[in-house]
DSSP file (Angstrom, degrees, kcal/mol; ACC not computed):
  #  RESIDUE AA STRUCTURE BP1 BP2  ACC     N-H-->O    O-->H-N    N-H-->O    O-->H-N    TCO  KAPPA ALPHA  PHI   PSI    X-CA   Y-CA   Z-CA
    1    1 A X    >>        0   0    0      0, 0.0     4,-2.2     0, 0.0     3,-0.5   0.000 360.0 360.0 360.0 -32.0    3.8   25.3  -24.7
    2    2 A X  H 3>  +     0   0    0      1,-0.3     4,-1.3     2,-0.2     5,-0.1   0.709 360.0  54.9 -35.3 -48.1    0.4   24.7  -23.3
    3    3 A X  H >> S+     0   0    0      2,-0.3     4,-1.6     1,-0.2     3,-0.7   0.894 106.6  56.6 -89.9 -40.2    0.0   21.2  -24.5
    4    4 A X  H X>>S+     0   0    0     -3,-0.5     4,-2.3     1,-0.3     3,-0.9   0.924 100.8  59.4 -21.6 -71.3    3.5   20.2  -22.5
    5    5 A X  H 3X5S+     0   0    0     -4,-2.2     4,-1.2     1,-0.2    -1,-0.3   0.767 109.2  36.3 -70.4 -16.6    2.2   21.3  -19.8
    6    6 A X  H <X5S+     0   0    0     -4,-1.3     4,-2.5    -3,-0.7    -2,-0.3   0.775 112.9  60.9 -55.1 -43.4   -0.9   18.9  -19.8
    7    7 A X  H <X5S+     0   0    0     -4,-1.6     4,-0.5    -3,-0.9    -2,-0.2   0.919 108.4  36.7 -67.1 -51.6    1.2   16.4  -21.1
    8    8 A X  H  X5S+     0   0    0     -4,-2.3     4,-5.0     2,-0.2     3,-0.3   0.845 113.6  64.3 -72.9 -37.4    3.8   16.3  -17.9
    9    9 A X  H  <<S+     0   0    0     -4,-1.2     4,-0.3    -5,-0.5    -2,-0.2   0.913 104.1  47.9 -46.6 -65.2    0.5   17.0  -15.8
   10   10 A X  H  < S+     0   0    0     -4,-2.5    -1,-0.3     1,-0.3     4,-0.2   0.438 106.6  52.1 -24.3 -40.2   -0.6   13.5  -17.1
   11   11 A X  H >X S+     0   0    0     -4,-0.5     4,-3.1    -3,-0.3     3,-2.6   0.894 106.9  52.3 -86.3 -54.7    2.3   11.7  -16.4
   12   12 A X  T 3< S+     0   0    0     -4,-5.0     4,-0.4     1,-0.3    -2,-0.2   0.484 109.6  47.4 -75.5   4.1    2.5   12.8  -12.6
   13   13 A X  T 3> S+     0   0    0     -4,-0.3     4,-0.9    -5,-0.2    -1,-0.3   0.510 110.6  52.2 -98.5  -3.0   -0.8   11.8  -11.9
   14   14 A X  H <> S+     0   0    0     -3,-2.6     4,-1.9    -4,-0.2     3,-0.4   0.820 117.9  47.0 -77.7 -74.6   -0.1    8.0  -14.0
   15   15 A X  H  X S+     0   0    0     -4,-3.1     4,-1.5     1,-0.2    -3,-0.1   0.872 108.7  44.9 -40.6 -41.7    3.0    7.8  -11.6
   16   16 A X  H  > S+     0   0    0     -4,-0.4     4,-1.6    -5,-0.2     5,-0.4   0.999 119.4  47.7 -85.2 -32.0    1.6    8.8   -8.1
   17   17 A X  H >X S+     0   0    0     -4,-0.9     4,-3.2    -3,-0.4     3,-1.3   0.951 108.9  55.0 -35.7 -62.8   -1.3    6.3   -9.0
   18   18 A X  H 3X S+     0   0    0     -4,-1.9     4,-2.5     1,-0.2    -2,-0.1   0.905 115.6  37.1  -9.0 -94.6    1.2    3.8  -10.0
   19   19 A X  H 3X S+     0   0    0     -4,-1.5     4,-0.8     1,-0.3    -1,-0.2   0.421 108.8  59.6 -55.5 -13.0    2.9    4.0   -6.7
   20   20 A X  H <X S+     0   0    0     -4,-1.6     4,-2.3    -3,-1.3     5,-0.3   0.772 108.6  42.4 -99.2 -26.1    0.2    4.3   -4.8
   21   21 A X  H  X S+     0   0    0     -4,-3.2     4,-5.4    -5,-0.4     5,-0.4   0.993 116.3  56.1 -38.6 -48.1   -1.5    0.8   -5.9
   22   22 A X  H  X S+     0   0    0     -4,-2.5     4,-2.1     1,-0.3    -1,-0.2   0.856 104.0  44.6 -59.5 -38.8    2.0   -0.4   -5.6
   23   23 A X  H  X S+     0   0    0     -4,-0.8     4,-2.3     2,-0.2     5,-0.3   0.664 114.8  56.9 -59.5 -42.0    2.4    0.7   -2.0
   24   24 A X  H  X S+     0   0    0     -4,-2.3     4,-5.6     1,-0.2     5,-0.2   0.988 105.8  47.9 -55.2 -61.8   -1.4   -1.0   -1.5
   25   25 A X  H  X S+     0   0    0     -4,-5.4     4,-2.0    -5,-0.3    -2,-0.2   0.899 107.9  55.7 -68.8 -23.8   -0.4   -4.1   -2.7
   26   26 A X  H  < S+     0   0    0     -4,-2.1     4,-0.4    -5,-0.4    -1,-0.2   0.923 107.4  49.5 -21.9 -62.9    2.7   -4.0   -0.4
   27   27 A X  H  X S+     0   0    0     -4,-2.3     4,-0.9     1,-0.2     5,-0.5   0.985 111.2  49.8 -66.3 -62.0    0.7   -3.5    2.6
   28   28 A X  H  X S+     0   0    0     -4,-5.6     4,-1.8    -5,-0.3     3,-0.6   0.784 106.3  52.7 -51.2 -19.3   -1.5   -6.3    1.7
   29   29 A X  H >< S+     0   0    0     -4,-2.0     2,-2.3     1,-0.3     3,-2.1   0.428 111.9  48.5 -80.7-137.1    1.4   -8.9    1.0
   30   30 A X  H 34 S+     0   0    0     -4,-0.4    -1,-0.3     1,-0.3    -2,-0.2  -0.229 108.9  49.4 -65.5   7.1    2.7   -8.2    4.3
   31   31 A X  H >X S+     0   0    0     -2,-2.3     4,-1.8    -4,-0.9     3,-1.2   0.450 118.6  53.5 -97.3 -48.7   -1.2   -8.5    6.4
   32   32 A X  H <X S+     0   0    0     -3,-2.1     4,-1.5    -4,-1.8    -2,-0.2   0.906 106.2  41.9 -69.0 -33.6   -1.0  -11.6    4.4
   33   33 A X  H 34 S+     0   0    0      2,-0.2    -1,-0.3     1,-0.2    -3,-0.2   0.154 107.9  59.6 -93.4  16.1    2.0  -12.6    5.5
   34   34 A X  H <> S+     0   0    0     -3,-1.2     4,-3.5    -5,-0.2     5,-0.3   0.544 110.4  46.8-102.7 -46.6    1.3  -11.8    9.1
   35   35 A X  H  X S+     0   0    0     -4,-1.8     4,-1.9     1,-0.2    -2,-0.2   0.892 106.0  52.9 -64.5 -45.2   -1.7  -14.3    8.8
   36   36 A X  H  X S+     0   0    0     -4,-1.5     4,-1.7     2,-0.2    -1,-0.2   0.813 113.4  52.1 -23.2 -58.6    0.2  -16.9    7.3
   37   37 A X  H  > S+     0   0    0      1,-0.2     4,-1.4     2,-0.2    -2,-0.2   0.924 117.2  32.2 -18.0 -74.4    2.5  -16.3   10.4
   38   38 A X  H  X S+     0   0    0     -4,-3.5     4,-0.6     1,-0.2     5,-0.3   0.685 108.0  63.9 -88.3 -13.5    0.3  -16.5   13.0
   39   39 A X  H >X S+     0   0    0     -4,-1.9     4,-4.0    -5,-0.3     3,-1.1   0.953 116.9  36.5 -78.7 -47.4   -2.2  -19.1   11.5
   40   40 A X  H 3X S+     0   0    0     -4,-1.7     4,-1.6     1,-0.3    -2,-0.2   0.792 114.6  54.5 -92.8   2.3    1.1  -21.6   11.7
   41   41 A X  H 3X S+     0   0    0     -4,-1.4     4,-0.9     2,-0.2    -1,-0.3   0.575 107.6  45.3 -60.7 -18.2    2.4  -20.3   14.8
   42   42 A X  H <X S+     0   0    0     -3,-1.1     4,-5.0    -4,-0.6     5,-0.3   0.632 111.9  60.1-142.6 -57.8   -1.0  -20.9   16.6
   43   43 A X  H  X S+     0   0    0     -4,-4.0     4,-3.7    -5,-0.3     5,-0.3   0.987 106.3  50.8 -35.0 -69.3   -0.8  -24.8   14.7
   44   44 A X  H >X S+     0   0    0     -4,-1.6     3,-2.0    -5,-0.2     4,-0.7   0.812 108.1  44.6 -46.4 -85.3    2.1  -25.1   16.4
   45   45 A X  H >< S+     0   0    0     -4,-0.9     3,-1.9     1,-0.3    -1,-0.2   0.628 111.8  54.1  -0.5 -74.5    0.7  -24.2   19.8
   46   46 A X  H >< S+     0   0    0     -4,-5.0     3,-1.4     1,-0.3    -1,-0.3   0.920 108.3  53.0 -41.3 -51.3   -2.5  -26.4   19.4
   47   47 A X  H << S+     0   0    0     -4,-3.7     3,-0.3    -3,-2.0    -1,-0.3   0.661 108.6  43.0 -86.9 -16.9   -0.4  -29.1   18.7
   48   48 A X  T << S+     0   0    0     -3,-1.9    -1,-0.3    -4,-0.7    -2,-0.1  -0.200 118.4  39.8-115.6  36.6    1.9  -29.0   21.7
   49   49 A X    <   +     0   0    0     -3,-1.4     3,-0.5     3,-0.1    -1,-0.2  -0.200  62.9 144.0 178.0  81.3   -0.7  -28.3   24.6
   50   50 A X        +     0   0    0     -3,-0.3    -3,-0.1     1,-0.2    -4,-0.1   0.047  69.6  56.5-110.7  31.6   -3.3  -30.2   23.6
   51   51 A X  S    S+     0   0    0      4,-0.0    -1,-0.2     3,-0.0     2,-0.1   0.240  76.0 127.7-129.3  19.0   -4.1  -31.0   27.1
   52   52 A X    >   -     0   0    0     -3,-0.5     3,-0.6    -6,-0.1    36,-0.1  -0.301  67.8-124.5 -91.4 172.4   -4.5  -27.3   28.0
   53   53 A X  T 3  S+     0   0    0      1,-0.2    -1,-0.1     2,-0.2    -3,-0.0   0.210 115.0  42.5-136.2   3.7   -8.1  -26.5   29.8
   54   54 A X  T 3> S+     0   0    0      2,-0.1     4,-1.8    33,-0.1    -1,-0.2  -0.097  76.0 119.3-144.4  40.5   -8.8  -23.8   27.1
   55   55 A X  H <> S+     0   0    0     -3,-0.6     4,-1.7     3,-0.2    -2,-0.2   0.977  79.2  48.5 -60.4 -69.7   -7.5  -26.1   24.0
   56   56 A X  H  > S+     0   0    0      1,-0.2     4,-2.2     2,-0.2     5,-0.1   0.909 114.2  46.2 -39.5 -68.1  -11.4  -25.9   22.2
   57   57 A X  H  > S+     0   0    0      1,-0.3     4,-2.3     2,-0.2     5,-0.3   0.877 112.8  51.7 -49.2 -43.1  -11.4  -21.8   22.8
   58   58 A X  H  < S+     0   0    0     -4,-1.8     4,-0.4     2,-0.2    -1,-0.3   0.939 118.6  34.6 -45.4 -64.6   -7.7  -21.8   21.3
   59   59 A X  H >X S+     0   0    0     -4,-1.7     4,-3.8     1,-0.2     3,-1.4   0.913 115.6  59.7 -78.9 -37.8   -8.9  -23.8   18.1
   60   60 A X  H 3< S+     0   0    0     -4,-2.2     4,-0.5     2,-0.2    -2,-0.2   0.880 110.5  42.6   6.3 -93.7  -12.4  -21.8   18.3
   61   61 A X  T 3X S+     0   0    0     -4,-2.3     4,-1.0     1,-0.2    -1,-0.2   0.532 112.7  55.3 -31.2 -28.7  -10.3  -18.7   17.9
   62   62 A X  H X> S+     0   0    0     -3,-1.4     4,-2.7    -4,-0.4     3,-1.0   0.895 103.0  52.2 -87.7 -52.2   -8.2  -20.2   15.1
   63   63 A X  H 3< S+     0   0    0     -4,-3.8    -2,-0.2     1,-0.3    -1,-0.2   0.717 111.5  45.8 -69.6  -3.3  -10.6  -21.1   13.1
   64   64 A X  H 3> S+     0   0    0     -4,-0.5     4,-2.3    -5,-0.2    -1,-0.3   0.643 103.4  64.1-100.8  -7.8  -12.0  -17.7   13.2
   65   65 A X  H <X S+     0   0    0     -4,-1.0     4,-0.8    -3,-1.0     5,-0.2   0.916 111.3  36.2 -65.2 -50.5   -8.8  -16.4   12.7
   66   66 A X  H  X S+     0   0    0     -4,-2.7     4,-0.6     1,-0.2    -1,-0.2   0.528 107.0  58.3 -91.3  27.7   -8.8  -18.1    9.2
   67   67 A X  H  > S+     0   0    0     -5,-0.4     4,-1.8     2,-0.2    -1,-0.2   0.840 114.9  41.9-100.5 -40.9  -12.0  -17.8    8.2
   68   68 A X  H >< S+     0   0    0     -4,-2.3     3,-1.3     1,-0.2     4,-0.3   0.786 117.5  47.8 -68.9 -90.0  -11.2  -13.5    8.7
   69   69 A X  H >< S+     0   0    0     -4,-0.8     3,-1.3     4,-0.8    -1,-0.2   0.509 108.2  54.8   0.7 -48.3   -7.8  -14.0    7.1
   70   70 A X  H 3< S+     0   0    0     -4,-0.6    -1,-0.3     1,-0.2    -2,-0.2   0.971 107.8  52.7 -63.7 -48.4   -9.5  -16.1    4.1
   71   71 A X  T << S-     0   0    0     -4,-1.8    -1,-0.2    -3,-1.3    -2,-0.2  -0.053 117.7-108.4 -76.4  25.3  -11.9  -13.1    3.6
   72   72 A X  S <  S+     0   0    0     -3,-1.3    -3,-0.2    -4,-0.3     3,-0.1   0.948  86.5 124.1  63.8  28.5   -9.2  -10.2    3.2
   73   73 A X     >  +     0   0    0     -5,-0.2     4,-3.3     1,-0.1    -4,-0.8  -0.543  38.4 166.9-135.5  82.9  -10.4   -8.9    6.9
   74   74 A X  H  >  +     0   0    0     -6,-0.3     4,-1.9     2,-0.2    -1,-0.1   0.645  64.5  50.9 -29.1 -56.7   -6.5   -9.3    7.8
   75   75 A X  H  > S+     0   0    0      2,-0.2     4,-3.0     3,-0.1     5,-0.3   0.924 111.2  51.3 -79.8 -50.5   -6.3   -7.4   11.1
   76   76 A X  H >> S+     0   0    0      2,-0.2     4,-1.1     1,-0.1     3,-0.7   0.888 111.2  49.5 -23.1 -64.9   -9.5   -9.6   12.5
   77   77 A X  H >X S+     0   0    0     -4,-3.3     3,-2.9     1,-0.4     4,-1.3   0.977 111.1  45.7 -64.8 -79.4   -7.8  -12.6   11.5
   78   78 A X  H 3X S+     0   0    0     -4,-1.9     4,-1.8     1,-0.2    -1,-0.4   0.737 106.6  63.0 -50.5  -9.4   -4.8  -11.8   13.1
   79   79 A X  H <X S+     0   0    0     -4,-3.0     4,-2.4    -3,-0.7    -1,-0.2   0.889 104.9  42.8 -47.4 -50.4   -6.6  -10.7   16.1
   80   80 A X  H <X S+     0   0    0     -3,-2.9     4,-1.9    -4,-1.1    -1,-0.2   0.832 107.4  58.4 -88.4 -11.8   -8.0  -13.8   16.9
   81   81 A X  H  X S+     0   0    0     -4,-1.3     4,-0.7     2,-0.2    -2,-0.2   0.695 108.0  51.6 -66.7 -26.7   -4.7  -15.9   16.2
   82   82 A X  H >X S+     0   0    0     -4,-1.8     4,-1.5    -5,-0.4     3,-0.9   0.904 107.2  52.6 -59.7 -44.5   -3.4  -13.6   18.9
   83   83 A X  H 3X S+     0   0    0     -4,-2.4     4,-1.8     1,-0.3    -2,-0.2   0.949 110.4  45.6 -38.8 -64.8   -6.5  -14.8   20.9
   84   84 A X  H 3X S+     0   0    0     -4,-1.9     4,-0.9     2,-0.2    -1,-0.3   0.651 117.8  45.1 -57.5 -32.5   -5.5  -18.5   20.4
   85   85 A X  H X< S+     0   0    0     -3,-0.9     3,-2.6    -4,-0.7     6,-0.2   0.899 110.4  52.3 -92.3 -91.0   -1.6  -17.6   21.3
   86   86 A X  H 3< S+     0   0    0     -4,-1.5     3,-0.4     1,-0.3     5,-0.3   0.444 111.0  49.8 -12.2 -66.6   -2.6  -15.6   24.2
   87   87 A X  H 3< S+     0   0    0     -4,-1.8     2,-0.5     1,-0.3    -1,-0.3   0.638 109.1  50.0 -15.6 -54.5   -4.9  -18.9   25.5
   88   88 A X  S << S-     0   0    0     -3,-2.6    -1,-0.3    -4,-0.9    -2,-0.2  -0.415 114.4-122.6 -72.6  40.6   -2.2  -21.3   25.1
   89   89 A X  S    S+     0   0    0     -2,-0.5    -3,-0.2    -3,-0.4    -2,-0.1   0.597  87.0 106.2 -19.7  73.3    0.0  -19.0   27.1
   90   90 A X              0   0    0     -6,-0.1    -4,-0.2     1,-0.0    -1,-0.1  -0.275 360.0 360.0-135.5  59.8    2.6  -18.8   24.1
   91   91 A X              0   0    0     -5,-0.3    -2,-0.1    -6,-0.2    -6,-0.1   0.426 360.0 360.0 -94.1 360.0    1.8  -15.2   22.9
């Protein structure tokens, strides 16, 4: 009976590992897909007030937005695409 119980022990620690990678990669697809968001939300912006008196800081801000966003630091990025919205007043 011994060896059963090892055996089911085994299993439930392959499953909650399983599920939590799976649950990881979740979170990251959706931090990716928040950057994605806001990096062409933020395009738009630049591109319809480009006569706005803080246009440079906006694209400033964008570009640091994808340069965190390219490097997997997700909340950064979107931080500074917020910046760039926020600038343009269309946050």
């Amino acid at each position: 009976m011994r060896p059963m119980k090892s055996v089911v022990t085994a299993i439930a620690v392959c499953v909650g590992l399983t599920a939590g990678l799976a649950s990881a990669s979740a979170a990251e697809a959706a931090t990716t897909l928040t950057c994605l968001t806001k990096a062409k939300a933020v395009k738009t912006a630049l591109n319809g007030n480009t006569n706005s008196k803080k246009y440079n800081d906006a694209k400033k801000q964008a570009r640091y937005g994808l340069s965190y966003c390219s490097n997997g630091l997700f909340e950064r990025g979107v931080a500074h695409y917020e910046a760039a919205l926020k600038m343009l007043g269309t946050s």
